[in-house]
Backbone as ProteinMPNN parsed JSONL, in Angstrom:
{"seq_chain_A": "XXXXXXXXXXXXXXXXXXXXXXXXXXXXXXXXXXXXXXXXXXXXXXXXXXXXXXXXXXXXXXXXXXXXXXX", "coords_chain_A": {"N_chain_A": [[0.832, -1.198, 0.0], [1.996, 1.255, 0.689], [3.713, 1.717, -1.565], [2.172, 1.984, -3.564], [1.018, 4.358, -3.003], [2.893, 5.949, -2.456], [3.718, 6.309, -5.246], [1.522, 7.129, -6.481], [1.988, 10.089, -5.573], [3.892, 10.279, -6.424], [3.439, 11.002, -9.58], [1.182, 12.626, -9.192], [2.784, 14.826, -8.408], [4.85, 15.177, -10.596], [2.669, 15.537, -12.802], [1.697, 18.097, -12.006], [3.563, 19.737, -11.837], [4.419, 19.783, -14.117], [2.219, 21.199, -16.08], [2.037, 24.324, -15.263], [4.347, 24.547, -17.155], [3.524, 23.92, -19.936], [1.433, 25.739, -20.076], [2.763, 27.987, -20.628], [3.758, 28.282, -23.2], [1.749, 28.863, -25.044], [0.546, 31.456, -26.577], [-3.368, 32.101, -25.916], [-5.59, 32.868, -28.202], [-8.031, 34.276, -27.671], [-8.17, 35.004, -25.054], [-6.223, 37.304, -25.126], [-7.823, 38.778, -26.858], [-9.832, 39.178, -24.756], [-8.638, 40.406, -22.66], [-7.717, 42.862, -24.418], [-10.109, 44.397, -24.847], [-10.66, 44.992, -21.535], [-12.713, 43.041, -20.554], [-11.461, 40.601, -19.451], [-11.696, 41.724, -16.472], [-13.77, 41.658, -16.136], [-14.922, 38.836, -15.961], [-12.862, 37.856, -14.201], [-13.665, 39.034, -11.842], [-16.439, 37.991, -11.769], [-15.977, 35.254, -11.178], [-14.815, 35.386, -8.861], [-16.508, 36.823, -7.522], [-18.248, 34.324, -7.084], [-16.415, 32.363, -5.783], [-15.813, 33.894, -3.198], [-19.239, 33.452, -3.068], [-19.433, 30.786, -2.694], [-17.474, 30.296, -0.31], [-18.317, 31.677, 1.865], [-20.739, 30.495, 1.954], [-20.23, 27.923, 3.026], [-18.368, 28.306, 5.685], [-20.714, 29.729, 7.23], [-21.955, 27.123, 7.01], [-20.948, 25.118, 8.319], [-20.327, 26.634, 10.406], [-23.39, 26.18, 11.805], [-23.343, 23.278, 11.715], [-21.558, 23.179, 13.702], [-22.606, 23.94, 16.173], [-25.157, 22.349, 16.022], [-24.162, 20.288, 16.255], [-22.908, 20.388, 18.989], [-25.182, 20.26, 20.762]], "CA_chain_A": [[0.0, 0.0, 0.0], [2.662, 2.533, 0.86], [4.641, 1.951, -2.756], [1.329, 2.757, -3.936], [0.79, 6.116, -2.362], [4.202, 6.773, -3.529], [3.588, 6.352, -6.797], [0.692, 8.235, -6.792], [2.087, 11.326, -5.187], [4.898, 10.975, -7.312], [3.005, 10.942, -10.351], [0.4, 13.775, -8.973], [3.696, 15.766, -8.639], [4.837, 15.424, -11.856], [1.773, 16.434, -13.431], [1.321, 19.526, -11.327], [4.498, 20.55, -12.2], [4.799, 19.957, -15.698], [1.314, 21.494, -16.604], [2.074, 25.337, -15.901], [5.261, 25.018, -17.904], [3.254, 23.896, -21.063], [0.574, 26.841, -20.176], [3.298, 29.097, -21.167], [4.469, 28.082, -24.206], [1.729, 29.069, -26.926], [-1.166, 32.668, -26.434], [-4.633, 31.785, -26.02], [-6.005, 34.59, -29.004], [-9.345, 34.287, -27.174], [-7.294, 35.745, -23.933], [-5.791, 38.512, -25.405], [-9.187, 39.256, -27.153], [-10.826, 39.788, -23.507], [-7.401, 41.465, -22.34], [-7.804, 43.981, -25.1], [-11.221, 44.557, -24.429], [-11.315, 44.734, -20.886], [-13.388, 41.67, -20.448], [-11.265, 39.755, -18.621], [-11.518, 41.911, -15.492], [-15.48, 41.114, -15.54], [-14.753, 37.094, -15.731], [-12.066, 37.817, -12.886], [-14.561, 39.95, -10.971], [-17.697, 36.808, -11.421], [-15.484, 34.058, -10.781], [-14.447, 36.034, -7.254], [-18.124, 36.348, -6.28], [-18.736, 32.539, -6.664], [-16.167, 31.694, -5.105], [-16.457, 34.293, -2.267], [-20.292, 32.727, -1.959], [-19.3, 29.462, -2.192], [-16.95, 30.163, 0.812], [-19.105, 32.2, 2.601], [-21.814, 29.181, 2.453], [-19.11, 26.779, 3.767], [-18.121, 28.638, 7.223], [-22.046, 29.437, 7.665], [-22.636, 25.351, 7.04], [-19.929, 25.348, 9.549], [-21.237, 27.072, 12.264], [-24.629, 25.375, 11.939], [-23.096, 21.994, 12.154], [-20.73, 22.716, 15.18], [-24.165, 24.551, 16.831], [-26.135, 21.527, 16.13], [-22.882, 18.975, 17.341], [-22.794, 21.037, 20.6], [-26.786, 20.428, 21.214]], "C_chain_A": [[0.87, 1.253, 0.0], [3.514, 2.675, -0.561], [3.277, 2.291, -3.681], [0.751, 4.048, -4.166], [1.676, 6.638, -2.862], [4.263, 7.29, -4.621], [2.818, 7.159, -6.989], [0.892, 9.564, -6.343], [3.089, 11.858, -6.17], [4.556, 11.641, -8.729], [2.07, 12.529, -10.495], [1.645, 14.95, -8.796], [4.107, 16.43, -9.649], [4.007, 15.714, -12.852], [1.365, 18.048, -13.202], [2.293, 20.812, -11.925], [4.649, 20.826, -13.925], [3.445, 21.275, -16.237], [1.253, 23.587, -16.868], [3.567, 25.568, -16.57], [4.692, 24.896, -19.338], [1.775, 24.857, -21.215], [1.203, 28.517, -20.609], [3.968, 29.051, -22.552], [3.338, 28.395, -25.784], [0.267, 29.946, -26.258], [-1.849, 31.907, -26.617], [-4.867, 33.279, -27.041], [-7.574, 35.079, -27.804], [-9.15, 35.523, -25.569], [-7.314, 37.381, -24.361], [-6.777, 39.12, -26.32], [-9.288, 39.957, -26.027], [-9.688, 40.32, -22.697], [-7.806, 43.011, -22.687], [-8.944, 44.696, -24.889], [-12.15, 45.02, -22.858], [-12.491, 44.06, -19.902], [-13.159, 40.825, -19.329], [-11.191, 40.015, -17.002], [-13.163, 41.257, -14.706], [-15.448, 40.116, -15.317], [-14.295, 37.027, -14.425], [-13.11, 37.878, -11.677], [-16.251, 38.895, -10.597], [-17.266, 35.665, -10.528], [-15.453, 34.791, -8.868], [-15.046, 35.892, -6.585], [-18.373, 35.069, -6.592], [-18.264, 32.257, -5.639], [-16.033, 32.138, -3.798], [-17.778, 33.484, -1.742], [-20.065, 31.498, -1.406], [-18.193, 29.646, -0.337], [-17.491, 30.583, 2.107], [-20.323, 31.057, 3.104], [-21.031, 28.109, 3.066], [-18.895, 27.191, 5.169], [-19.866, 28.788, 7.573], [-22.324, 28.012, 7.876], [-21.592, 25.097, 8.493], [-20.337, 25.455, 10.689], [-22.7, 26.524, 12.78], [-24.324, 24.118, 12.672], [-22.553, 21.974, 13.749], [-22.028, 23.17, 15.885], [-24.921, 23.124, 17.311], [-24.939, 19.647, 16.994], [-22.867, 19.252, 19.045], [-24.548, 20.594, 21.707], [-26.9, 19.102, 21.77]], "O_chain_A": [[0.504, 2.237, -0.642], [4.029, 3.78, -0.73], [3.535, 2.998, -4.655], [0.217, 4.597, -5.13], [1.591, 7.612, -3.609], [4.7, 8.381, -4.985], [3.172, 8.107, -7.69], [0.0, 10.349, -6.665], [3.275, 12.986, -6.626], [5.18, 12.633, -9.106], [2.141, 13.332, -11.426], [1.296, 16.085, -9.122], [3.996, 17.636, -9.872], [4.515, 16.173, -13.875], [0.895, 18.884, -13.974], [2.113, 21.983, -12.26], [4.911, 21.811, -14.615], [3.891, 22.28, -16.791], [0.808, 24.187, -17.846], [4.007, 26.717, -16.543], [5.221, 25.668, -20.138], [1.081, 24.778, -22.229], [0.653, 29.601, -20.805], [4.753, 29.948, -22.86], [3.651, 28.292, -26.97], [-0.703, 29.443, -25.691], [-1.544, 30.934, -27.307], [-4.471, 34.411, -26.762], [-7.843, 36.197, -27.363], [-9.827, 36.495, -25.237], [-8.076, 38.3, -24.062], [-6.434, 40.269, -26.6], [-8.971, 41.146, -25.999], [-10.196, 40.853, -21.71], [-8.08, 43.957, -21.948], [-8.706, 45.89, -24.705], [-13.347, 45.267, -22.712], [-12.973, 44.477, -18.848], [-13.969, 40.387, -18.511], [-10.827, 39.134, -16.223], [-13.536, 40.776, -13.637], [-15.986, 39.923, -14.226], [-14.896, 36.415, -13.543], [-13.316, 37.024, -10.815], [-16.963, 38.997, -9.597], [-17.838, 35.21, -9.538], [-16.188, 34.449, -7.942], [-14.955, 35.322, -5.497], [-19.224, 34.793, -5.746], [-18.906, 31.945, -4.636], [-16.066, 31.247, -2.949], [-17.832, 32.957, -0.63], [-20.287, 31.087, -0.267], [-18.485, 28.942, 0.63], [-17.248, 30.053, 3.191], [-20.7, 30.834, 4.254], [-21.718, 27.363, 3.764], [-19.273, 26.346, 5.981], [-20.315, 27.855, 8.239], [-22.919, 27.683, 8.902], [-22.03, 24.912, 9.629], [-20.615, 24.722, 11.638], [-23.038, 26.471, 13.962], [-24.749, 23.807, 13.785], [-22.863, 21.217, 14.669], [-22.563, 22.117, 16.234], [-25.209, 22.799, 18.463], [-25.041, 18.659, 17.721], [-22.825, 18.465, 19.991], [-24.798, 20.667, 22.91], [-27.964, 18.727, 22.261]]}, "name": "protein", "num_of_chains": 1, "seq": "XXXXXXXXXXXXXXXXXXXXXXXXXXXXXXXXXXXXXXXXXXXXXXXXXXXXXXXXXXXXXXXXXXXXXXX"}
């Protein structure tokens, strides 16, 4: 089991790593479209509030649970 885990961390390593070296090697046009445009600050600016709510609904679920663990 443990040459298992190995393997798989080693493996999950080497993917992690390799992946933003071949994210630099060739423009997205689509990018530098919504660059040029100003665009990409609005995407930035949606994605943020998701994932703000989503985090925001996570510590609320949070405090419910420990509330209702404590009862």
């Amino acid at each position: 089991m443990k040459i298992i885990n190995g393997l798989l961390a080693t493996l999950l390593m080497l993917a992690f790593t390799a992946t933003p070296a071949l994210a630099q090697t060739s423009p997205t046009p689509m990018a530098d479209l919504m660059r040029s445009e100003g665009r990409i600050y609005v995407v930035i600016a949606v994605m943020l509030t998701i994932l703000g709510g989503l985090l925001l609904y996570l510590v609320r679920l949070d405090r419910k649970i420990s509330k209702l663990e404590k009862e």
